[in-house]
MARVOLO-868358 format. One record per residue: x, z, y of N, C-alpha, C in turn; residue number from 1. Coordinates in nm, 2 decimals. Example, Ala and Ser with C-alpha at 12.3 -4.5 7.8 and 13.67 -1.06 7.14 Angstrom:
% MARVOLO-868358
{r {1.32,0.78,-0.57},{1.23,0.78,-0.45},{1.32,0.78,-0.33},1}
{r {1.28,0.71,-0.22},{1.37,0.71,-0.11},{1.29,0.79,0.00},2}
***
This chain:
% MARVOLO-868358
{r {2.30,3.91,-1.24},{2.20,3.84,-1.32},{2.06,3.85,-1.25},1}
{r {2.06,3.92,-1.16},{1.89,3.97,-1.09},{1.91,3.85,-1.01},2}
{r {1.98,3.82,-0.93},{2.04,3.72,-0.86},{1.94,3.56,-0.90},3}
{r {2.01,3.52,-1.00},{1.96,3.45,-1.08},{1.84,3.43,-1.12},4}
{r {1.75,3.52,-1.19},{1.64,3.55,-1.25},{1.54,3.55,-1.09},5}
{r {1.59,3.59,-1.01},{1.50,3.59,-0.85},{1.48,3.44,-0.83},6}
{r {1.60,3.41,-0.83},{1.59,3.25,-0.80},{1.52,3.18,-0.86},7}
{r {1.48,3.21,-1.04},{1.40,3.13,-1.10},{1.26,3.17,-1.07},8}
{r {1.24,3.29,-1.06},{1.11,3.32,-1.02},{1.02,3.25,-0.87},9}
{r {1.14,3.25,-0.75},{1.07,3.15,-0.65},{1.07,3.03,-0.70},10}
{r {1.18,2.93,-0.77},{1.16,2.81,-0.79},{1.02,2.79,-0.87},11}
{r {1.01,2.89,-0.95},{0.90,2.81,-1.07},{0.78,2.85,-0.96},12}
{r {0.74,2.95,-0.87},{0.64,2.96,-0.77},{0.58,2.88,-0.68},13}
{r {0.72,2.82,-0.61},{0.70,2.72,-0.53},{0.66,2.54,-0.59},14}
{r {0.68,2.55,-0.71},{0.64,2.40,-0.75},{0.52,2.39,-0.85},15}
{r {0.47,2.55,-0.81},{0.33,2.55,-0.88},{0.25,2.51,-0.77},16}
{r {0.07,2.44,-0.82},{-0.01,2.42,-0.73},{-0.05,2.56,-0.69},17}
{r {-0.08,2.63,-0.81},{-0.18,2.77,-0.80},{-0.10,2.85,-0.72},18}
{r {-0.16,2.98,-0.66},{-0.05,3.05,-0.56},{-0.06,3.16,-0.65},19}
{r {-0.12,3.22,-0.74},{-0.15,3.34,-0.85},{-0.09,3.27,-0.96},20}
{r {-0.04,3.37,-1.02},{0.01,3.38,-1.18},{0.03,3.47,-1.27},21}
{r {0.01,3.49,-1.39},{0.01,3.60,-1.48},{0.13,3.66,-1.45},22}
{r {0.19,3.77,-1.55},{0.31,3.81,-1.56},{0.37,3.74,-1.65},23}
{r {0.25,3.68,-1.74},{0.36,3.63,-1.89},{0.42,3.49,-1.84},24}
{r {0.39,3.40,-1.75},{0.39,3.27,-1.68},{0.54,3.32,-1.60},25}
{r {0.56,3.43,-1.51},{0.67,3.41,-1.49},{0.82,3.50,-1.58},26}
{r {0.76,3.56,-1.67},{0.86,3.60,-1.79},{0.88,3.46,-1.83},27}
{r {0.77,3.37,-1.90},{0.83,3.26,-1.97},{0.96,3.16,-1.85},28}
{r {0.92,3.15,-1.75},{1.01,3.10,-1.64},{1.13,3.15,-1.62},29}
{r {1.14,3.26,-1.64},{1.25,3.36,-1.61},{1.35,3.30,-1.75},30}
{r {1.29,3.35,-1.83},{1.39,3.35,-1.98},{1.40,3.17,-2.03},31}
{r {1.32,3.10,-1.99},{1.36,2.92,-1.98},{1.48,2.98,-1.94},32}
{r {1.51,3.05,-1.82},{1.67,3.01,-1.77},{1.74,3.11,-1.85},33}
{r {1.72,3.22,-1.82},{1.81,3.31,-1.85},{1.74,3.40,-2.02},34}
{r {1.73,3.33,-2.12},{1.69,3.37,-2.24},{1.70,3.47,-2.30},35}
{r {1.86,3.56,-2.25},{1.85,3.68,-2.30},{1.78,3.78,-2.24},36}
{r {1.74,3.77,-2.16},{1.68,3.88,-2.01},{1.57,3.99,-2.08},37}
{r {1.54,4.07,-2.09},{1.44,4.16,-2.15},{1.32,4.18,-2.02},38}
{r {1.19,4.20,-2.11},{1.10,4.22,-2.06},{1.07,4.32,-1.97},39}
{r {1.14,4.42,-1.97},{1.16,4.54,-1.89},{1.22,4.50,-1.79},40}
{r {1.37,4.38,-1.74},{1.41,4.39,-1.67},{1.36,4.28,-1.55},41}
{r {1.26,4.15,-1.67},{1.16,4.08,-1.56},{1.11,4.15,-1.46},42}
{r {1.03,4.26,-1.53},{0.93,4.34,-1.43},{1.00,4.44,-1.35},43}
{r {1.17,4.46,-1.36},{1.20,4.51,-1.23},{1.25,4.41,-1.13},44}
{r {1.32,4.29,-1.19},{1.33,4.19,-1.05},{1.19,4.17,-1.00},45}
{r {1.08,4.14,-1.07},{0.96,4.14,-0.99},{0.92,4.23,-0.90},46}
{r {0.92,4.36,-0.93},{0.92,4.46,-0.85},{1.06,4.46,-0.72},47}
{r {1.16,4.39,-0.72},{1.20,4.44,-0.62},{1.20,4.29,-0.54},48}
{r {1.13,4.19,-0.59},{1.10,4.08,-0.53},{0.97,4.10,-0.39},49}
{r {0.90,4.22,-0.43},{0.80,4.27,-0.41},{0.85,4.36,-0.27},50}
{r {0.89,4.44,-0.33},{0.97,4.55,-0.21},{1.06,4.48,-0.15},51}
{r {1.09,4.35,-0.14},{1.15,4.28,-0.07},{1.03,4.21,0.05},52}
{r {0.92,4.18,0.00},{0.86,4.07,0.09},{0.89,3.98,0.09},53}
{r {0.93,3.91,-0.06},{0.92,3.79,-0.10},{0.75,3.75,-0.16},54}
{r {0.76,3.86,-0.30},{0.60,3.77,-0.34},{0.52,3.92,-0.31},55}
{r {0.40,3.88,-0.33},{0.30,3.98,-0.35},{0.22,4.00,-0.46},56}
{r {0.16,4.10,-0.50},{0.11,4.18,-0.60},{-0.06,4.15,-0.61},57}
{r {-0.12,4.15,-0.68},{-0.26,4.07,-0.65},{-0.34,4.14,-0.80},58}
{r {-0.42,4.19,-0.75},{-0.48,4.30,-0.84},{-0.63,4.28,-0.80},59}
{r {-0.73,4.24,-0.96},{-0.86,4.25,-0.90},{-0.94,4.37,-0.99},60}
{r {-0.84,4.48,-1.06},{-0.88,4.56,-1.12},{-0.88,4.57,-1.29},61}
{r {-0.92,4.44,-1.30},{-0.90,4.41,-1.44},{-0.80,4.30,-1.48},62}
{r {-0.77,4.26,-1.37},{-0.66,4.12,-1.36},{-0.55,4.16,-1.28},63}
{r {-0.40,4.15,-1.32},{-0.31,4.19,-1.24},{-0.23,4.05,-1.24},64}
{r {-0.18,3.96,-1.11},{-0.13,3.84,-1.08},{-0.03,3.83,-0.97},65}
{r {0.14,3.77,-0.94},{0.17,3.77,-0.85},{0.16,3.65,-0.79},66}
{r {0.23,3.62,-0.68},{0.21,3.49,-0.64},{0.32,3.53,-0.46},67}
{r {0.41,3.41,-0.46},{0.44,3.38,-0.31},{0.40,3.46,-0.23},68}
{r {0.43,3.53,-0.13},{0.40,3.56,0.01},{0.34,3.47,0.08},69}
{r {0.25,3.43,0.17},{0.20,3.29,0.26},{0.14,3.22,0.15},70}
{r {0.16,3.20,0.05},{0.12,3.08,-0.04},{-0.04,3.11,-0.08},71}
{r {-0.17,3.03,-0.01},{-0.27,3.03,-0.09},{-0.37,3.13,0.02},72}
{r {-0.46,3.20,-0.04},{-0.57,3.32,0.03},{-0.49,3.42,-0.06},73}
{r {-0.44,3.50,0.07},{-0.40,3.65,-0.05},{-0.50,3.73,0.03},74}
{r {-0.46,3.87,-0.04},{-0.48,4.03,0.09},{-0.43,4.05,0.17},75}
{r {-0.34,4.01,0.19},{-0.25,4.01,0.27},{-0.32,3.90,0.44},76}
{r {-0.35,3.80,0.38},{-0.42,3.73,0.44},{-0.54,3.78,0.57},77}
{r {-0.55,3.78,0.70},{-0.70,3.81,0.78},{-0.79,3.73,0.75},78}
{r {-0.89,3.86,0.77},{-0.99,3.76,0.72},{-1.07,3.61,0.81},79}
{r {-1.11,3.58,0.72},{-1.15,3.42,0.82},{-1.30,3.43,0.88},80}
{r {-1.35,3.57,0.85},{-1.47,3.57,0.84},{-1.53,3.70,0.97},81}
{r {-1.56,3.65,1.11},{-1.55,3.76,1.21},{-1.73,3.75,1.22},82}
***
């Protein structure tokens, strides 16, 4: 089922413009497909989507947002600015 629920998480990623997203934006995506899925087990496929180096984690302290790897300006990102 993680299988699955992974796959919906890049699809609904990739066909966003924005490269950041809440957590509740990809629970709602997740359970569109797979409706029984519990909220505890979203935020472990996301976490191992993570420890994968698929998406990345995006934290501004008071805002916590994932989003794509490559997709947009992350942290991850060098800076453009020498």
């Amino acid at each position: 089922m993680s299988e699955e629920a992974k796959k919906a998480v890049i699809e609904y990623l990739e066909k966003l413009k924005k490269s950041k997203v809440y957590f509740n934006d990809l629970e709602k995506a997740v359970k569109s497909k797979i409706p029984d899925m519990k909220t505890r087990e979203v935020k472990k496929v996301l976490t191992e989507l993570i420890n994968e180096g698929t998406l990345i984690y995006y934290s501004t302290g008071s805002t916590t947002m994932y989003g794509l790897k490559g997709k947009g300006i992350t942290t991850d990102t060098p800076d453009l600015e020498e």
